[in-house]
Each structure stands twice: as C-alpha cells, then as structure tokens.
C-alpha positions as CSV (number, residue, x, y, z in Angstrom):
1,X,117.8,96.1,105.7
2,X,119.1,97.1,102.1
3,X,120.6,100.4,101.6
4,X,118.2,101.3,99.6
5,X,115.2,100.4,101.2
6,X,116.3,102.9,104.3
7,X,117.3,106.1,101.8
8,X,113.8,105.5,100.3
9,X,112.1,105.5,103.5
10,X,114.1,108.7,104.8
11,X,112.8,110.7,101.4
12,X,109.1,109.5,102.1
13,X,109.5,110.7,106.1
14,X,110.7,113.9,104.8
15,X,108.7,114.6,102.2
16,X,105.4,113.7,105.1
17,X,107.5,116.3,107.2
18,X,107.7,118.6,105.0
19,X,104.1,118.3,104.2
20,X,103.2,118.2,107.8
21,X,104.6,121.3,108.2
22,X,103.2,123.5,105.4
23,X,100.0,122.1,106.3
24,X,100.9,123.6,110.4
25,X,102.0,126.8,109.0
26,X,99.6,127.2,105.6
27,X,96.5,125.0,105.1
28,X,95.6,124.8,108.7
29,X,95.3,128.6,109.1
30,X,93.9,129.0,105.7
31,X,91.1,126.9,106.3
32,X,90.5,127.8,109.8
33,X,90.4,131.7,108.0
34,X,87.9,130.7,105.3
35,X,85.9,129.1,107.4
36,X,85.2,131.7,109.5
37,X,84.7,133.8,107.1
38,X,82.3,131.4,105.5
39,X,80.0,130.9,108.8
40,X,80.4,133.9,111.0
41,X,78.6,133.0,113.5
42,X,81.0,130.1,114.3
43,X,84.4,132.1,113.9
44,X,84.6,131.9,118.0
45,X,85.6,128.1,116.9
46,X,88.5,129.1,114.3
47,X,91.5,129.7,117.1
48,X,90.5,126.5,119.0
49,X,89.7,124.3,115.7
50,X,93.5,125.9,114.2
51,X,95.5,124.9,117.4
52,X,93.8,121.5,117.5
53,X,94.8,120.5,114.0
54,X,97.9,121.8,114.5
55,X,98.8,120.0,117.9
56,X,97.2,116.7,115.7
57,X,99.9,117.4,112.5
58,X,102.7,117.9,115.7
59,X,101.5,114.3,117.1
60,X,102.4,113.2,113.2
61,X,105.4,115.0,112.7
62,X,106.4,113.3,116.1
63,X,105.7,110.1,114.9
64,X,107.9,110.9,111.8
65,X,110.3,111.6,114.4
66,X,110.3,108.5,116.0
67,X,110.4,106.5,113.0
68,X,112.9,108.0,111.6
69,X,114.7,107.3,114.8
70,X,113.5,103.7,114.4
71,X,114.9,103.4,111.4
72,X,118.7,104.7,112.0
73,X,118.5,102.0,115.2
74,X,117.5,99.2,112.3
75,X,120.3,100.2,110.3
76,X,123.0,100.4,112.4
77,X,121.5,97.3,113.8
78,X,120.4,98.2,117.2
79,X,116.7,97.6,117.1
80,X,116.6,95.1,119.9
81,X,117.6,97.2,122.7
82,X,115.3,98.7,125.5
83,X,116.0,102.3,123.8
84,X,113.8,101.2,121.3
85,X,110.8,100.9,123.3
86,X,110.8,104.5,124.1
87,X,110.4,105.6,120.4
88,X,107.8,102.7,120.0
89,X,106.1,104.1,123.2
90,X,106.3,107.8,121.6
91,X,104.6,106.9,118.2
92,X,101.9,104.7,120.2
93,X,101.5,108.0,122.6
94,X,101.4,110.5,119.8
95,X,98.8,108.2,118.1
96,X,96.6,107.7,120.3
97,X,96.6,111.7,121.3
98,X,96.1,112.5,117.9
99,X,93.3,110.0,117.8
100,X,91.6,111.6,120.7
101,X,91.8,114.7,119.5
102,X,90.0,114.2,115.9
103,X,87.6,112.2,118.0
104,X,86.6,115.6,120.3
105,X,86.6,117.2,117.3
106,X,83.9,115.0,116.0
107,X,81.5,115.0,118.7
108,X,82.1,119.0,119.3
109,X,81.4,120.1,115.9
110,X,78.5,117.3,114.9
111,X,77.3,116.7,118.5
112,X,77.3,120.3,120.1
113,X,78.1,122.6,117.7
114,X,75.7,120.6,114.8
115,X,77.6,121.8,111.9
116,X,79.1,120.6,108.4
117,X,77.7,117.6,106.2
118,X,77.1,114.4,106.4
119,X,80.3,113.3,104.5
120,X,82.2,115.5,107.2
121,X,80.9,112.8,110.0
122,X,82.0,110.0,107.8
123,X,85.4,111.9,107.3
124,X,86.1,112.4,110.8
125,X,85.2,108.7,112.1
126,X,87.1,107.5,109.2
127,X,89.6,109.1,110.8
128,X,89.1,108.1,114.3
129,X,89.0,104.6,113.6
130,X,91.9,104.6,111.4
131,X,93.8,106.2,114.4
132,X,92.6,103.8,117.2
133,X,93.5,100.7,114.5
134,X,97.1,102.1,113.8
135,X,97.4,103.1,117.5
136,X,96.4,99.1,118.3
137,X,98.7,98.0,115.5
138,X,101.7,99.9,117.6
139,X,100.7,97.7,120.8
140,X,101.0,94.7,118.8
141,X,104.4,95.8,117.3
142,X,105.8,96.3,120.7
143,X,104.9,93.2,121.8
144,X,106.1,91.8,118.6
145,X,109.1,94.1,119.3
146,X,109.5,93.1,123.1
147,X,109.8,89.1,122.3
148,X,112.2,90.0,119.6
149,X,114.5,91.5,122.5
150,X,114.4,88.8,125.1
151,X,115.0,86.2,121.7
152,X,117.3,88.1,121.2
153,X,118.9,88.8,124.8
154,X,118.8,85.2,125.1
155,X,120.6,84.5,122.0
156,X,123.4,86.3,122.7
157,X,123.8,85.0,126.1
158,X,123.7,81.8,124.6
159,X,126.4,82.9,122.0
C-alpha cells in the first residue's frame, strides 16, 4: 500500500476520533441537556439516553482503534497473521454492539416511550440497518481475510 494512501487514512481516522470524542464529551450531553429541558416530563430518560450514545461513539472510536491497528499491520506487511483476526473480531464486536444499542434505542423511545417524529424512526432504522450491513460486511472480510492467511501460509511453506 502506497505511502500516501496510509498517511491519508491515519488523518481521516483521527480527524473521526477527534470528532467522536467532542461529540462524547460536547454534543451528546448538550443534546441529552436540551432535550430534557425541551420535554420535562421525559428528563428521567436524559442520563440513560447520554450514556447510551456515549458507550455507541466508544464502540466507534474502538473501531477507529482497530483500524488504525489494521492499517500499521498492512503497512509493515503483516496482515496475514492470526493477530489480525483479533482486531477484525474487535471491529465486528464493537459493530454489532453499537448496532444493538441504536436498535433498543429505537424500540424504547418509539415503541414504549412513543416519542419524537416520524423522520426520527426513519433516522434510527437507517441507522440500524446500516450497522447490521457493515457488521455483515466485517464477517465477509474475515472470511475474505482468513483464506488470504491459509494462501498465504501455504505459500510460504511452499516458498
């Protein structure tokens, strides 16, 4: 992989960090704050609706993590190992947590709770099947990822 394909990648991952993490320590907070004060009699909701988007940006900030990790393991040219599978396995779990989480979300503010609009619901299952398709997509890559390493493994036996 070129030089400069990799640095470009490493500014993108930390400029989503970075982004991840004002939205953990600003805009989740923020909006959890308005919107309390904006329907009062659902403010019981704001703690537990602020540490669930907030444990949902940490499952993203760990996938940035692992990719980044990913990456530095495809540079140095290392990517078809077994360690690999554990950072694939990390982004898949963090996925599919994060997925799970938006989902409960989505059933316990337009199913129990009966709040927000229309394009909220759309939003939200947007969401949840974007999640559940990139947390397929993973499974695929570390299958993908898995025959590379015995083609590998093989190769090199051969070699």
């Amino acid at each position: 992989m070129k030089r400069l394909t990799v640095l470009a990648l490493r500014v993108l991952i930390v400029i989503l960090f970075l982004g991840t993490l004002s939205a953990q320590l600003w805009f989740v907070p923020q909006l959890a704050g308005s919107a309390a004060q904006e329907f009062p009699e659902l403010g019981y909701l704001a703690v537990p609706y602020t540490v669930l988007l907030i444990v949902t940006v940490l499952c993203v900030q760990a996938v940035l993590v692992a990719l980044w990790v990913l990456l530095s393991r495809v540079r140095q040219g290392a990517i078809f190992t077994d360690r690999s599978f554990g950072w694939v396995n990390v982004i898949i779990a963090a996925g599919a947590i994060a997925t799970a989480l938006i989902f409960g979300l989505e059933i316990h503010l337009l199913g129990i709770v009966d709040v927000g609009p229309p394009a909220l619901g759309i939003l939200l299952s947007g969401m949840v099947v974007a999640g559940a398709a990139f947390v397929l997509i993973m499974v695929v890559m570390r299958g993908l990822l898995r025959s590379a390493t015995s083609l590998q493994s093989e190769l090199d036996e051969v070699v």
